[in-house]
C-alpha positions as semicolon CSV with decimal commas, in nm:
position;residue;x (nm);y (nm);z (nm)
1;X;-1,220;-2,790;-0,813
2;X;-0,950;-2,892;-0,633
3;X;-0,865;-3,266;-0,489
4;X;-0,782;-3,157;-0,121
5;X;-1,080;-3,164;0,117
6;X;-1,133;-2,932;0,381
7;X;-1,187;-3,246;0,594
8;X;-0,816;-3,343;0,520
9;X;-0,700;-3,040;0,650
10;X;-0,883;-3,050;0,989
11;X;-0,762;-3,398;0,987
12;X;-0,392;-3,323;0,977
13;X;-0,462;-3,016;1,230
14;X;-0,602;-3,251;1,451
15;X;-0,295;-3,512;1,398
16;X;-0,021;-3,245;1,448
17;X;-0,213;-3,074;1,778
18;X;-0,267;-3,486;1,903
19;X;0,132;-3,569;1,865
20;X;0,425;-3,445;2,150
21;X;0,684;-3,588;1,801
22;X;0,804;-3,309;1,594
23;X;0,877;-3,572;1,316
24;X;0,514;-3,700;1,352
25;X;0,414;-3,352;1,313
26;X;0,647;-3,287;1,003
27;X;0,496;-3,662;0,794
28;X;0,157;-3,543;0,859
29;X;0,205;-3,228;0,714
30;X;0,413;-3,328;0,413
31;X;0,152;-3,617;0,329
32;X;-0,077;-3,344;0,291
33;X;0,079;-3,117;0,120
34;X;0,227;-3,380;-0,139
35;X;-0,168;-3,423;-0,226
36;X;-0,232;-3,072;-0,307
37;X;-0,247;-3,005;-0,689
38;X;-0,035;-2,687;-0,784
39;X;-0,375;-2,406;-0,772
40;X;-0,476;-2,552;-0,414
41;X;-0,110;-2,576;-0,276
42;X;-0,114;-2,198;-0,099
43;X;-0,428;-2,274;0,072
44;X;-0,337;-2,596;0,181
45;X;-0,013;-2,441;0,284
46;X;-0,219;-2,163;0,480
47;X;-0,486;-2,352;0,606
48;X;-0,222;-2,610;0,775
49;X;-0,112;-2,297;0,943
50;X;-0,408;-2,233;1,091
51;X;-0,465;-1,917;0,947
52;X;-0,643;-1,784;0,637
53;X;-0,515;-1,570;0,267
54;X;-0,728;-1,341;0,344
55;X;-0,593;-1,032;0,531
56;X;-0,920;-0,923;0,659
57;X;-1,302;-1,113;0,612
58;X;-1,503;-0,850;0,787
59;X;-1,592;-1,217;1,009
60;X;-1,557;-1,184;1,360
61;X;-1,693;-1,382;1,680
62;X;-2,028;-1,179;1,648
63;X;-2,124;-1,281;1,321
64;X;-2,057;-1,687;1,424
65;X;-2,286;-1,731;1,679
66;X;-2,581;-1,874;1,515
67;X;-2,485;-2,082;1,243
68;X;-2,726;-2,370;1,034
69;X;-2,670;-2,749;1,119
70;X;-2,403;-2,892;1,002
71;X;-2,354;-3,140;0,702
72;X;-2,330;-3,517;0,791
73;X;-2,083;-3,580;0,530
74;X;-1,732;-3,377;0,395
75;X;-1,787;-3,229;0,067
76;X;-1,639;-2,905;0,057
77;X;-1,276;-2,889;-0,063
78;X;-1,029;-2,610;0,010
79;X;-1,082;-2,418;-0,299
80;X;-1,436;-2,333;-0,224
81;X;-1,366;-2,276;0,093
82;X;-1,089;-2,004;-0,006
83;X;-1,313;-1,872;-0,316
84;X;-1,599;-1,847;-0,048
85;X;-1,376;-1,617;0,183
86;X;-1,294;-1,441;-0,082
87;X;-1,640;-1,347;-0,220
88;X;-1,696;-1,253;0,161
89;X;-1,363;-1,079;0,226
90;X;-1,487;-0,863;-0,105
91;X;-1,818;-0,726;0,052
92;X;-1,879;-0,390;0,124
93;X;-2,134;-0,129;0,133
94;X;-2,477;-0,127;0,175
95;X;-2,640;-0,461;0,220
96;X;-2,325;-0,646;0,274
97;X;-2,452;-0,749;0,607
98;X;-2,720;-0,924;0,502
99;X;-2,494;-1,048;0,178
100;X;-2,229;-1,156;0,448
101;X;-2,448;-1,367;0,680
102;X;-2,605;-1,522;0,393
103;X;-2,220;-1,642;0,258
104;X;-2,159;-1,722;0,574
105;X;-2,461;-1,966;0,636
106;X;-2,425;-2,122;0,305
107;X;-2,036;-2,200;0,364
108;X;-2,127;-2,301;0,729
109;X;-2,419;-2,482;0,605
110;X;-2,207;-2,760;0,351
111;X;-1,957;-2,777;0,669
112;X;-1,963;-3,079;0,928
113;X;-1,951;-3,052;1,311
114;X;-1,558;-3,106;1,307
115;X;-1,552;-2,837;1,019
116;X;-1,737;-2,574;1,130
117;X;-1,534;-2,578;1,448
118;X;-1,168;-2,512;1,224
119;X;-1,355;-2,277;1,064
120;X;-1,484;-2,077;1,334
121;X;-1,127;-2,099;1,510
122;X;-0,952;-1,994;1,205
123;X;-1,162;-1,684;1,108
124;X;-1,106;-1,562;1,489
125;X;-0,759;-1,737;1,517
126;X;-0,807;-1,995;1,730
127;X;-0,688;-2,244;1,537
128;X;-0,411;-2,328;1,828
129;X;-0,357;-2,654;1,677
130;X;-0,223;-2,483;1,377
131;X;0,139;-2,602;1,298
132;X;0,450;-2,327;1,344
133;X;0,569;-2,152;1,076
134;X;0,883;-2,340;1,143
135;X;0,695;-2,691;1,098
136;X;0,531;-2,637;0,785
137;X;0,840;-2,524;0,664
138;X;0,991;-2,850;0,703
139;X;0,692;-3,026;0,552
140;X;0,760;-2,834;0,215
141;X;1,083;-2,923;0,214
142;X;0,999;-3,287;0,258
143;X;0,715;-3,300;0,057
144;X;0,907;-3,110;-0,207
145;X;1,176;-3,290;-0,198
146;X;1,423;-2,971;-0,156
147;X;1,672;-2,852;0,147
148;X;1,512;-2,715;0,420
149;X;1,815;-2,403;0,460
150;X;1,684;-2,326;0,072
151;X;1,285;-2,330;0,171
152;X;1,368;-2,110;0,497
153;X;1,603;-1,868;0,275
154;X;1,288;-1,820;0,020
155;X;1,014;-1,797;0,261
156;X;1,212;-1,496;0,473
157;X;1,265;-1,307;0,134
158;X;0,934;-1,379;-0,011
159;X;0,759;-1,276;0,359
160;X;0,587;-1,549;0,403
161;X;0,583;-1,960;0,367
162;X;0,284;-1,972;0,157
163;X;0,478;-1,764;-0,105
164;X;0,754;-1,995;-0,241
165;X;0,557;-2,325;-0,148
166;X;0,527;-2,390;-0,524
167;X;0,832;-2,271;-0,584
168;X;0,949;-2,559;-0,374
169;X;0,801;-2,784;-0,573
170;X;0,940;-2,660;-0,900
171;X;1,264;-2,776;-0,681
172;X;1,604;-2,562;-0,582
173;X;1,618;-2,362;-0,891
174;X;1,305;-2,180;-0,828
175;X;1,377;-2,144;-0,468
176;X;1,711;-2,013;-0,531
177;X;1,566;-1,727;-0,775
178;X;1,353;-1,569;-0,557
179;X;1,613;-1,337;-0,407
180;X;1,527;-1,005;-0,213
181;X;1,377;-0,697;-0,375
182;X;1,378;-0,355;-0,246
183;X;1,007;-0,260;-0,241
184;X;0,906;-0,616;-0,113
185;X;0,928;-0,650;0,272
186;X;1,067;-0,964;0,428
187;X;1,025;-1,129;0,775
188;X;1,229;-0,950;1,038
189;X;1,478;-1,106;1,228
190;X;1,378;-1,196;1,598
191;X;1,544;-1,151;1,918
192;X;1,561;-1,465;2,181
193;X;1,602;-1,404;2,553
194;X;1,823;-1,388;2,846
195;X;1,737;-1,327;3,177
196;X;2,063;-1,092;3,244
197;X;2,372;-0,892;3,050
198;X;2,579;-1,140;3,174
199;X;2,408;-1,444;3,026
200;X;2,303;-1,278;2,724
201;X;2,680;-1,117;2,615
202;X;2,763;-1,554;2,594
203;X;2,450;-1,616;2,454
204;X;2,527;-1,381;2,149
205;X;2,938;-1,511;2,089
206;X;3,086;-1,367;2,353
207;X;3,361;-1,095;2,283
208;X;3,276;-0,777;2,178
209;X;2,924;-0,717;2,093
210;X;2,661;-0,457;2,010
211;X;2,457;-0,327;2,272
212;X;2,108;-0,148;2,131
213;X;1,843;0,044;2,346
214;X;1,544;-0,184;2,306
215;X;1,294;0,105;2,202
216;X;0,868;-0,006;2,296
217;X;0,775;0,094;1,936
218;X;0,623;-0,072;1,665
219;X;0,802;-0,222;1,434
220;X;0,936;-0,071;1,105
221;X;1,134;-0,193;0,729
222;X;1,165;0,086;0,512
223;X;1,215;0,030;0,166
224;X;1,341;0,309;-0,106
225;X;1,423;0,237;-0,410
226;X;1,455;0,607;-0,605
227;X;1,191;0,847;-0,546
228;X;0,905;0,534;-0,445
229;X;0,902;0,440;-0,023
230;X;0,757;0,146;0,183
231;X;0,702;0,076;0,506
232;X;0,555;-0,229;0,669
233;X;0,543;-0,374;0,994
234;X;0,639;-0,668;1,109
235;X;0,336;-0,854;0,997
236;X;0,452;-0,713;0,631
237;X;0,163;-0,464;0,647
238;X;0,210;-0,177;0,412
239;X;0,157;0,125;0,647
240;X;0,332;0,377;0,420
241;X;0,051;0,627;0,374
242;X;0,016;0,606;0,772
243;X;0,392;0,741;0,878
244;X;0,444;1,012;0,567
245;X;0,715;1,133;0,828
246;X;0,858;0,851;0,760
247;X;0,864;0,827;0,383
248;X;1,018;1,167;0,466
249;X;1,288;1,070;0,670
250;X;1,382;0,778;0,399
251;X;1,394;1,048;0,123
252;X;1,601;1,235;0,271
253;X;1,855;0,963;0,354
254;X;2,189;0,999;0,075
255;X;2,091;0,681;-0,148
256;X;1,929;0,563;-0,411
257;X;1,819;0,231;-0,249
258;X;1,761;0,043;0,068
259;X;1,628;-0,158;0,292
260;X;1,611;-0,046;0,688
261;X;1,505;-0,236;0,996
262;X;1,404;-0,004;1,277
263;X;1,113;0,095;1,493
264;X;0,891;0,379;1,472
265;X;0,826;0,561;1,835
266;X;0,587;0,854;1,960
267;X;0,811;1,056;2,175
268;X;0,737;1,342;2,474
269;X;0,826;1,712;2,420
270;X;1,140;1,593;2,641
271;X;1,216;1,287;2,388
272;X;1,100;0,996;2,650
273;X;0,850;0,758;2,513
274;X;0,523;0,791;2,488
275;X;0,308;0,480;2,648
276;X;0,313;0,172;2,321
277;X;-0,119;0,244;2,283
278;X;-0,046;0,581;2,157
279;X;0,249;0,458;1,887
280;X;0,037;0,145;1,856
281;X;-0,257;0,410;1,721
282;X;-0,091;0,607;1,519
283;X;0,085;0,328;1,318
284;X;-0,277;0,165;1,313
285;X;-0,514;0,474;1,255
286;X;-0,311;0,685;1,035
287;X;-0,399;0,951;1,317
288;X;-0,269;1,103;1,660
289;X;0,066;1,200;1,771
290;X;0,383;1,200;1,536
291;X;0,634;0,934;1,522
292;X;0,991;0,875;1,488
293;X;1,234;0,643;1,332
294;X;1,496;0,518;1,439
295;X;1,725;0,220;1,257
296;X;1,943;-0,050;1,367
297;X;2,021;-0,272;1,076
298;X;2,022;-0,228;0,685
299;X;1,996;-0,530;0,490
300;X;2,025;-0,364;0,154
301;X;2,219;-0,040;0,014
302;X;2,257;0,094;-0,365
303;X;2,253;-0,264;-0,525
304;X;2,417;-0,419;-0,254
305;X;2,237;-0,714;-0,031
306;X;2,405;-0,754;0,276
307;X;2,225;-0,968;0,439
308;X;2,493;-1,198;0,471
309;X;2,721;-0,977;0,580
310;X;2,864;-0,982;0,905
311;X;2,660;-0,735;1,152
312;X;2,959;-0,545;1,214
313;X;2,977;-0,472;0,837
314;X;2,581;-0,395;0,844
315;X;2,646;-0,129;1,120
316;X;2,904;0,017;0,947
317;X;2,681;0,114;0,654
318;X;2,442;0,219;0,892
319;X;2,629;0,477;1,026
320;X;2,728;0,595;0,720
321;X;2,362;0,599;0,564
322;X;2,193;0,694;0,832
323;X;2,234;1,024;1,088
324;X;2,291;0,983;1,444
325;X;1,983;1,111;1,507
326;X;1,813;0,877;1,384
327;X;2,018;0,577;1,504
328;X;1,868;0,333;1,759
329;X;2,118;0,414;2,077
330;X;2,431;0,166;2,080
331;X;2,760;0,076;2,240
332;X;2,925;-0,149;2,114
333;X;3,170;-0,383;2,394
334;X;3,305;-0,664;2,594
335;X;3,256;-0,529;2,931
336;X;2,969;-0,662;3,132
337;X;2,991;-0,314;3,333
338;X;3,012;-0,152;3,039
339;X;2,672;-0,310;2,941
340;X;2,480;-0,299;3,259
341;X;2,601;0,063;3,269
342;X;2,417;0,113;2,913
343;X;2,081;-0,091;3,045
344;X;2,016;0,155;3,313
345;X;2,075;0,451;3,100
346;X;1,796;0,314;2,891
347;X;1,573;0,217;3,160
348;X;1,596;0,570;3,352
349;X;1,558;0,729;2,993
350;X;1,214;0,510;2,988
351;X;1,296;0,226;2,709
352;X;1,204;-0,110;2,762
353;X;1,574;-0,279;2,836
354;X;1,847;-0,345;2,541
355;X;1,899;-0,614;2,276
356;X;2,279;-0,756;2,286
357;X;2,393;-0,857;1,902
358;X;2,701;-1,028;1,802
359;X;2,880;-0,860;1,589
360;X;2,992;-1,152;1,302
361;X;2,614;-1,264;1,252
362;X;2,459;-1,217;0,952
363;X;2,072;-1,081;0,917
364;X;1,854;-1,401;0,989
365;X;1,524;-1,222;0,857
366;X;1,217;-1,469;0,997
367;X;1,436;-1,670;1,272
368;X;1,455;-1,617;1,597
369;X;1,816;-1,656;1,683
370;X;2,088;-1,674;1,939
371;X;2,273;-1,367;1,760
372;X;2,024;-1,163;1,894
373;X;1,960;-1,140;2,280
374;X;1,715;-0,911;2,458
375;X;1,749;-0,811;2,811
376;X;1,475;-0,617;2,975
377;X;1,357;-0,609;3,358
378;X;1,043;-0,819;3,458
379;X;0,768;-0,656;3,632
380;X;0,516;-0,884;3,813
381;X;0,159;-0,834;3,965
382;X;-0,011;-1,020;4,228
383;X;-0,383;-1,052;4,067
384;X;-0,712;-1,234;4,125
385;X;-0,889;-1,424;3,883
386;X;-1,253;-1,317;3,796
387;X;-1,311;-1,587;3,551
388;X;-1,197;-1,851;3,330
389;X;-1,291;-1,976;2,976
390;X;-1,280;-2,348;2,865
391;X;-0,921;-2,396;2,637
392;X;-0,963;-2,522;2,288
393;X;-0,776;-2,739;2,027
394;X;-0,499;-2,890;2,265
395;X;-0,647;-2,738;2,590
396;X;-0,932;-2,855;2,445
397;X;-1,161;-2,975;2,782
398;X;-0,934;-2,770;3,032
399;X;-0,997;-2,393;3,166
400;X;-0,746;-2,226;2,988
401;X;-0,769;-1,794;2,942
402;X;-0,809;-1,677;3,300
403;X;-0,940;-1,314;3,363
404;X;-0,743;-1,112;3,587
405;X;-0,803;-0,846;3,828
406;X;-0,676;-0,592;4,023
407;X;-0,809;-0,407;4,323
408;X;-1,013;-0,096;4,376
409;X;-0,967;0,031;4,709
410;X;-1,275;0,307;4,624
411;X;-1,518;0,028;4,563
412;X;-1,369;-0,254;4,789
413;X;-1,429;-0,454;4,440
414;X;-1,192;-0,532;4,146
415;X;-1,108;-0,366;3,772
416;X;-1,064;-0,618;3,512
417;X;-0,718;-0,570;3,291
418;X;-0,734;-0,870;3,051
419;X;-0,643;-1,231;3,023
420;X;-0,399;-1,436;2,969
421;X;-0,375;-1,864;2,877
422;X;-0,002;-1,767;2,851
423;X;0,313;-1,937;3,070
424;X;0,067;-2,264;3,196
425;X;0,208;-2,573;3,268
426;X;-0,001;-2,896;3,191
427;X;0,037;-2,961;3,535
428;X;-0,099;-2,638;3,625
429;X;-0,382;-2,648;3,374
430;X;-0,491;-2,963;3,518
431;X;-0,507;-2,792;3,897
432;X;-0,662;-2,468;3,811
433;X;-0,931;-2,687;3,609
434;X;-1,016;-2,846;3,941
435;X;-0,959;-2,535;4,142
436;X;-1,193;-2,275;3,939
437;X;-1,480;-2,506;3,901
438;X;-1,418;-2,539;4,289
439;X;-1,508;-2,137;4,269
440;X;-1,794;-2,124;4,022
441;X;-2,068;-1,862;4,067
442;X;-2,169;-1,880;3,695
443;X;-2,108;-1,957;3,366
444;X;-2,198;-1,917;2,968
445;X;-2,111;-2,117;2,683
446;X;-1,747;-2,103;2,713
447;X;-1,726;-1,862;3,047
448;X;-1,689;-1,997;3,371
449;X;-1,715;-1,707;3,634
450;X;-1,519;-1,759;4,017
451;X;-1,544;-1,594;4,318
452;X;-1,245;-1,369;4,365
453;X;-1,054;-1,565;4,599
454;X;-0,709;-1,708;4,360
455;X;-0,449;-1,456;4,374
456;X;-0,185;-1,514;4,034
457;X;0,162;-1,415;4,029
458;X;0,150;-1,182;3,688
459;X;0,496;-1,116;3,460
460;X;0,389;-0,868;3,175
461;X;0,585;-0,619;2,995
462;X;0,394;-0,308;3,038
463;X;0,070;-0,125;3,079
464;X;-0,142;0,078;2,789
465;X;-0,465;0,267;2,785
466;X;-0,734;0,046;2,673
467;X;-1,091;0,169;2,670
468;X;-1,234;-0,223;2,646
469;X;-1,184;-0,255;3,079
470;X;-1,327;0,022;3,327
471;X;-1,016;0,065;3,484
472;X;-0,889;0,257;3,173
473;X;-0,569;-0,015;3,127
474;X;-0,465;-0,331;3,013
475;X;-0,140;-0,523;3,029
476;X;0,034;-0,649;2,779
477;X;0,198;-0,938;2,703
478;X;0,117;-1,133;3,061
479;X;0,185;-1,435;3,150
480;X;0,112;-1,667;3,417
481;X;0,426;-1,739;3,714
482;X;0,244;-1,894;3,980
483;X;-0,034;-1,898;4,153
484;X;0,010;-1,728;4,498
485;X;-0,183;-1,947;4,786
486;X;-0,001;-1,787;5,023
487;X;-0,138;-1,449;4,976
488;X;-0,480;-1,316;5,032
489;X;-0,677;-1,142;4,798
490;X;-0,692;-0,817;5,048
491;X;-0,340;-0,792;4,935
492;X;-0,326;-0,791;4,593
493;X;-0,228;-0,497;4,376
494;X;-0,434;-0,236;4,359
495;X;-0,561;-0,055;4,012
496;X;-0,354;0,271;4,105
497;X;-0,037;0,061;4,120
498;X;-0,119;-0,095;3,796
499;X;-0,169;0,251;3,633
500;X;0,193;0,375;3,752
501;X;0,322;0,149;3,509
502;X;0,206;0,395;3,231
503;X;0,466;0,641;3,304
């Protein structure tokens, strides 16, 4: 077995989530991962994350509730733990229930106090004292003793950090081989934020730049090398057998070989946008309405990488590989009225906003960069808070995920759309922990219900159908900007203002 304890992993979570010092962050993570032997160095890598090799464990909240004492002492190293989550990861049919709670109580059972809490927070991804992506990258690269530009480089074309971590330590040459392959998706290239055209045109070079419609899709890179298509997401799930119209579309394209970025996107009988839950389905189910794609970057055509290639060079091959049709919406300029002109186009034609791209960037697959700038309008809600759970790792003794609510003006009471621990200040987690306990009618283990009296300023950036609140919606993406004293709860938004948003 191997040398690395499971207890030396929730150490070094605890020491990175305990430390404000990126470099402190960075040692602790490299002394860890300098201990691993080479068969345990992917789950060390993973686990340091925060996050599991498994894809799927069939584990959920539910089937965590009771679980046996704990051990008094560590014994369990991360190869069991990994070869246990595997064995229950593999279940299936009938008596796997029984077979699953039974792994689960005997993995649970060799764990301490401190352990079974990582493990309960990493099999429903809690783990918030996991490091970033971005952190554990730079702990390979010390502990490895390689360039951190060459560990980045590997981990975007591989898909993932946990990939090329040996590879690191097999030093630069085996970094340097692992180059991108057309069948094998890599991390997509992110977009940072601006709050206006203006702002965002500097942001991305200045000069003349690309302006793209910013469709509310999912996601897409479509790979095609001959007659053989794949298509992932930007998790680097392989959806192919989900989108066949797709795999279509990319076989009908004039090459041999590729590699597009894009988004896939339900569309009206009038080609607007359909609300994100029903794209969101389809891509998940495999059923419901049709999609289409449309591309805005190719990072690979008929041999050729171009990743490095200048975006204007990227777009160019675009336009000759793919039809118009099938184009993500462009202009492509220096004019800030030129721009702002473009946004409301796509805002009236019911997209999200537009991302602004300078045009001598190369394709930074996995980084979120200042090459890439999104613009979009922020919609707020004035809300009340119906409850509040207790924060963990970090948070860890504060009242963190608030549950909001809007008003029913049929019932005089209020529809629950989801929660949010996002956009909270220290300051303000330290006030609302006061404030809500101030408001208590109730509480569970980790649930602390309020009178409906503290109205939240909401940002969010759009409504679906959800079938998990009464009110028939949810919002996505919210985010906590301020809580609104000044305002009663009689004025708050109601539930039919919250359902406009659906279009």
């Amino acid at each position: 077995m191997g040398s690395v304890l499971l207890a030396d992993v929730v150490a070094t979570s605890a020491t990175v989530a305990a430390t404000r010092s990126r470099k402190a962050k960075v040692v602790a993570i490299a002394d860890l991962l300098a201990r691993a032997g080479t068969a345990e160095l992917e789950t060390v890598t993973a686990y340091v994350a925060g996050s599991l090799r498994q894809r799927r464990t069939g584990l959920g909240w539910r089937g965590l509730t009771e679980l046996p004492p704990p051990a008094d002492t560590s014994t369990l190293t991360v190869l069991e733990v990994h070869e246990a989550f595997e064995r229950i990861a593999g279940l299936a049919g009938a008596g796997s229930q029984a077979a699953r709670s039974a792994a689960v109580a005997d993995l649970f059972g060799r764990a301490t106090a401190e352990e079974q809490r990582w493990l309960r927070g990493v099999v429903t991804g809690e783990v918030r004292q996991g490091a970033l992506d971005s952190l554990v990258q730079e702990g390979v690269a010390a502990a490895a003793g390689v360039p951190l530009a060459e560990v980045r480089r590997a981990a975007m074309l591989a898909g993932s950090t946990v990939a090329v971590a040996a590879a690191a330590f097999e030093g630069s040459g085996a970094l340097g081989a692992v180059g991108l392959h057309v069948g094998r998706p890599v991390l997509p290239m992110l977009a940072s934020s601006a709050p206006d055209l203006a702002a965002a045109l500097v942001k991305a070079g200045g000069g003349e730049v690309a302006v793209d419609t910013k469709l509310d899709g999912i996601r897409i890179q479509v790979h095609r090398s001959g007659a053989e298509v794949v298509v992932a997401t930007r998790s680097l799930e392989d959806i192919t057998a989900r989108l066949p119209e797709v795999v279509e579309v990319a076989l009908a394209l004039p090459a041999s070989s590729f590699v597009l970025d894009g988004e896939a996107l339900a569309l009206t009988e009038g080609g607007r946008p359909r609300p994100f839950q029903e794209t969101a389905s389809r891509t998940a189910m495999g059923e419901g309405v049709a999609v289409t794609p449309y591309f805005f970057d190719v990072l690979h055509l008929d041999g050729v990488d171009l990743l490095d290639a200048p975006a204007a060079e990227r777009t160019a091959a675009l336009s000759r590989l793919v039809p118009v049709e099938h184009r993500v919406p462009r202009v492509v300029t220096a004019d800030v009225a030129v721009a702002e002109e473009f946004l409301a186009e796509a805002l009236r034609s019911g997209h999200e906003g537009v991302v602004v791209k300078g045009l001598a960037a190369p394709y930074e697959a996995g980084r979120r960069g200042a090459s890439w700038v999104k613009v979009k309008p922020v919609h707020t809600l004035d809300l009340v808070v119906l409850a509040v759970e207790w924060g963990s790792g970090r948070r860890q003794g504060w009242l963190s995920n608030i549950h909001l609510g809007a008003r029913d003006p049929e019932t005089g009471g209020f529809v629950m759309l989801g929660k949010t621990f996002k956009g909270m200040t220290d300051e303000m987690l330290a006030w609302q922990t006061e404030r809500f306990q101030e408001l208590e009618t109730s509480r569970s283990s980790y649930v602390v219900h309020v009178r409906p009296e503290q109205v939240v300023e909401i940002a969010f950036d759009g409504v679906q159908r959800s079938t998990r609140y009464a009110g028939g919606v949810a919002l996505r993406f919210a985010r906590v900007v301020r809580y609104r004293d000044d305002k009663p709860v009689s004025e708050i938004d109601t539930i039919e203002t919250v359902r406009s948003f659906l279009g």
